[in-house]
N, C-alpha and C positions, 0 to 999 in steps of 0.2 A: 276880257272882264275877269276870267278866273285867275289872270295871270296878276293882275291889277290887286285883286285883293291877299293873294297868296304873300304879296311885296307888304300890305299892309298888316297882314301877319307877324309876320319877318321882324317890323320893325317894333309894333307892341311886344312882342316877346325880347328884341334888343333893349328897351325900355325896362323891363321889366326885370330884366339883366341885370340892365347897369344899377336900377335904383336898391336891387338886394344886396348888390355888391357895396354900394356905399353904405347901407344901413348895419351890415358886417365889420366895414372899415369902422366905422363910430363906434361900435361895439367895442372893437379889440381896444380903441383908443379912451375908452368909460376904462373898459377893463384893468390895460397898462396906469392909467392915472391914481384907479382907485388903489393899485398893488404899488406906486411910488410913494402915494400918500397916505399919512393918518387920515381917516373921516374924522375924528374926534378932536385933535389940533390944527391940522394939515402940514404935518412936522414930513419930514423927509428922509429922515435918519433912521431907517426901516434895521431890525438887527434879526437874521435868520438863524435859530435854536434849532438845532438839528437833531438836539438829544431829545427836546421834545415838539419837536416835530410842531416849531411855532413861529409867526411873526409876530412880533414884537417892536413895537414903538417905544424907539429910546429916548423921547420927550415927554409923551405921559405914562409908559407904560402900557397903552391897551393893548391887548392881544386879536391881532387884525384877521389872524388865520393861522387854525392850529389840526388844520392837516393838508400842508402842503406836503411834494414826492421829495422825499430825498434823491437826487442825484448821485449819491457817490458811491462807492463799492458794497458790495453785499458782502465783504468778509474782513475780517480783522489783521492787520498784522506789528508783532511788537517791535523789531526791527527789518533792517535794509533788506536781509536774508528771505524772512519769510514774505517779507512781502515783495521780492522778487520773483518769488517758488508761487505764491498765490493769485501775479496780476494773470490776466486772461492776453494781456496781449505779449509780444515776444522780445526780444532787448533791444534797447535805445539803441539809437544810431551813434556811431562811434566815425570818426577819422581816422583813427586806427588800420582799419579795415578799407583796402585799395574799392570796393563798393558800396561804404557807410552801413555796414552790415545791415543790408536789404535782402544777399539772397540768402535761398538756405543751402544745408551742406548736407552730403549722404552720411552718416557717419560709416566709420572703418568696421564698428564691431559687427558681425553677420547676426545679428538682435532684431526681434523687431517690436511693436509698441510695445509688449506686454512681457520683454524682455525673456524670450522666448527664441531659441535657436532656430536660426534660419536653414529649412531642410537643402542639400544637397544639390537638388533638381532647383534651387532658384538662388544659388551661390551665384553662376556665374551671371545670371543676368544681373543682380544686383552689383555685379564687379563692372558690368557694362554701363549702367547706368549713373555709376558712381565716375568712372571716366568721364561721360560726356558732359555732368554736372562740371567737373572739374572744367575741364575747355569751356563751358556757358560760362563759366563764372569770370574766366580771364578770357576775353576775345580780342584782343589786341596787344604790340609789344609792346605801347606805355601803359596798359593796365599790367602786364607782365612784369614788367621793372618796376611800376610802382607796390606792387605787392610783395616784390623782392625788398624792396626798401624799407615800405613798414613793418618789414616778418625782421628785419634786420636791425633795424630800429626798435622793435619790442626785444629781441635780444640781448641788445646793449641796456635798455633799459631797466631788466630784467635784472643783469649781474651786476648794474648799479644802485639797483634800490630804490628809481623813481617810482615815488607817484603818480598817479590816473593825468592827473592836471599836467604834468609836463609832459607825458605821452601826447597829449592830445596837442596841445602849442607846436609841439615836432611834428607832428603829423600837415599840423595847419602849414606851418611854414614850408616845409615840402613839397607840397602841394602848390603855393605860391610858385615858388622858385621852378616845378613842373610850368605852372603855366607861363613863367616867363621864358622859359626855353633855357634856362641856367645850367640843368642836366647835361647836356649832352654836351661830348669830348670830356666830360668829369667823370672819377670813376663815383658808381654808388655807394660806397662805400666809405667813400671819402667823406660826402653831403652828406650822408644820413650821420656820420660823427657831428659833422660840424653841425648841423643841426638840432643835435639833441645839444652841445654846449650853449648850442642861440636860446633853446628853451629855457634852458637853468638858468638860464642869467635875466632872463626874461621874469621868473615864478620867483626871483630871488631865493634859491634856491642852487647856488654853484657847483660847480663841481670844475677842478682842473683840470688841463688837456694831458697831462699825464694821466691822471686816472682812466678818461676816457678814451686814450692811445692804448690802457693796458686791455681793454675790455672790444677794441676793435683792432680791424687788420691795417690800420694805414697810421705812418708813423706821425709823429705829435706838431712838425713841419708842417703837415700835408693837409692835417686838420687846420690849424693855425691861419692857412693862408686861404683855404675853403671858406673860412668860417670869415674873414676879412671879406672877400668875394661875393657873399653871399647875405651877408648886411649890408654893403654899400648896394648892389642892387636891390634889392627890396623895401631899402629907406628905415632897417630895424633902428631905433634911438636906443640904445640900452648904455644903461648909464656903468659907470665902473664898480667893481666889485666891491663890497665893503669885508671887511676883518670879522664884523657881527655876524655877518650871515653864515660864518665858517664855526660860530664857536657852537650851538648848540650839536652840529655831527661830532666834531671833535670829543667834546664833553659825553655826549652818547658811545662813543665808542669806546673812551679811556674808563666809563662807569665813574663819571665824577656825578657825585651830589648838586643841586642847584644852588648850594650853597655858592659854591667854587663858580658857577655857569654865571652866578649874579654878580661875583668878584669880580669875573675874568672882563662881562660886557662892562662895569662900571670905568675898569682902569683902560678898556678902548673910546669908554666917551670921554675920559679925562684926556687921554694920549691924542683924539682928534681936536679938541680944543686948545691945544699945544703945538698941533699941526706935525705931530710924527709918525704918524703915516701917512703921510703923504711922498711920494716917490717910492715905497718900500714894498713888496711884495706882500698883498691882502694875507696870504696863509701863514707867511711867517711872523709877522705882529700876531695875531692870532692865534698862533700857539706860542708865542711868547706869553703875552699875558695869562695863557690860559694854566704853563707852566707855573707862572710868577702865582697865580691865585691857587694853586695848590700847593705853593711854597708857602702861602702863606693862611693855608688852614692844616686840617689834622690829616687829609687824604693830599698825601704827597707824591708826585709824581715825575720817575727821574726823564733827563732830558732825551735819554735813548728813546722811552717808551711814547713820549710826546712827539718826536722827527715822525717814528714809523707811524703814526697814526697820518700827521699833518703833509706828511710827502717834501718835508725839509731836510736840512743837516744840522746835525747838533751843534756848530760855528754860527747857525744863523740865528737858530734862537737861544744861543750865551750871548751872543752881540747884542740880539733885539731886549732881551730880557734886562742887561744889566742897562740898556740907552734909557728904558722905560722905568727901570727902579730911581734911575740917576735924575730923569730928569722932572720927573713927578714925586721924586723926595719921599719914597715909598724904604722902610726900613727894612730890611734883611737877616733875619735872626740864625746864623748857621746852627 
């Protein structure tokens, strides 16, 4: 009998359960309808003022709730800088980084928080502790090689001048061709060239295999046929180089005005609608026109000084220069 009724305890209290649970459930669902909807229209286009701390209906106007919590940081900042120095949490995950920079690192100087020299009696353990980070961070020979790769790859990157965004596409695509097993019997050094020219050409953003043969150890062949190797397997579509995409470094480097930058690209869209570049090598149309358009403003530019920027010879663009004055009926004032 005791046990009899203890059951029917049991079960008014389950009852009594379930039916607070549901009268909760309706609540939050009053609640959520009344905060999507105006009461005043039933407009739905709710607009949240966070300077003053309002909702606001952007069909009639009324102001449904004017102390909502701000959610977003408690501190200000006026650029990228400071408000990197200011978030509370630590730097984005990168590709870069053979472990998407998750861990952390010891650093080298014997410092500590408060930038205060580390006494003598706790040098070496902090020399201990800084090895063993090192070996946690790389526990394997592909995590090994692949941090050789990207340390290798930031270097190249480095004494050419890329941008964040091409670092990362190299990164990506390495990574691919790791997990295809593309790596191995190749040297790394080889892939990590060819991969950072799959990026540039990818970000349209080029750069020659000369260039990037002068800034690595493996010669311009070696790259060349990596880089062949290396988009047929991973399926890269990257389409061919245009002449355009060469003139704004060019025109950066020789200190030409946008004057000349606006000449240069107009007598390349005239010259592709005439179909003369085509077969002809992107960099050298490219510093031909770029030649011709400071031939033909006040900031003149001779053809020695135009080859060394563009990584041509001065035969190629007196050829390219005078096919493009000739056949576009462009006049030449010596």
């Amino acid at each position: 009998m005791q046990e009899f009724e203890k059951l029917k305890v049991l079960q008014t209290e389950q009852e009594s359960f379930k039916s607070r649970t549901i009268l909760k459930e309706q609540e939050k669902n009053a609640e959520n309808q009344t905060e999507t909807t105006c009461p005043e229209c039933g407009g739905r286009h709710l607009i949240q003022d966070h300077e003053q701390a309002e909702l606001v209906c952007q069909s009639c106007g009324l102001v449904i709730d004017n102390e909502f919590i701000d959610c977003g940081p408690g501190w200000r900042a006026f650029d990228a800088d400071q408000g990197s120095k200011r978030a509370p949490t630590g730097a984005p995950m990168t590709l870069t980084i053979h472990d998407n920079g998750l861990s952390t690192m010891i650093d080298w100087r014997n410092l500590d928080s408060y930038s205060r020299a580390i006494s003598s009696k706790n040098r070496a353990q902090f020399y201990r502790l800084r090895k063993s980070q090192r070996r946690i961070r790389i526990s394997s020979t592909t995590e090994r090689n692949l941090a050789f790769a990207l340390s290798e790859m930031d270097r190249m990157a480095s004494a050419l001048g890329l941008p964040r965004n091409i670092r990362e596409t190299a990164a990506r695509v390495y990574r691919d061709a790791l997990d295809k097993n593309l790596i191995r019997g190749r040297s790394i050094e080889g892939v990590s060239a060819a991969v950072i020219y799959a990026a540039c050409r990818q970000c349209n953003l080029p750069r020659t295999l000369d260039e990037i043969a002068e800034v690595s150890r493996v010669s311009r062949k070696s790259i060349g046929w990596t880089y062949r190797f290396v988009s047929r397997e991973l399926g890269l579509k990257l389409l061919p180089t245009s002449p355009l995409d060469y003139v704004p470094r060019f025109c950066s480097v020789l200190k030409l005005n946008g004057e000349v930058q606006t000449r240069a690209v107009e007598i390349l869209r005239h010259a592709a609608k005439h179909e003369l570049t085509n077969g002809r090598a992107p960099t050298g149309v490219a510093a031909a026109s770029i030649y011709l358009a400071s031939f033909m403003s006040a900031e003149r530019r001779t053809q020695r000084e135009v080859a060394e920027v563009s990584g041509v010879t001065e035969i190629t663009i007196r050829n390219r220069y005078k096919e493009l004055a000739e056949k576009l009926e462009i006049e030449i004032r010596l």
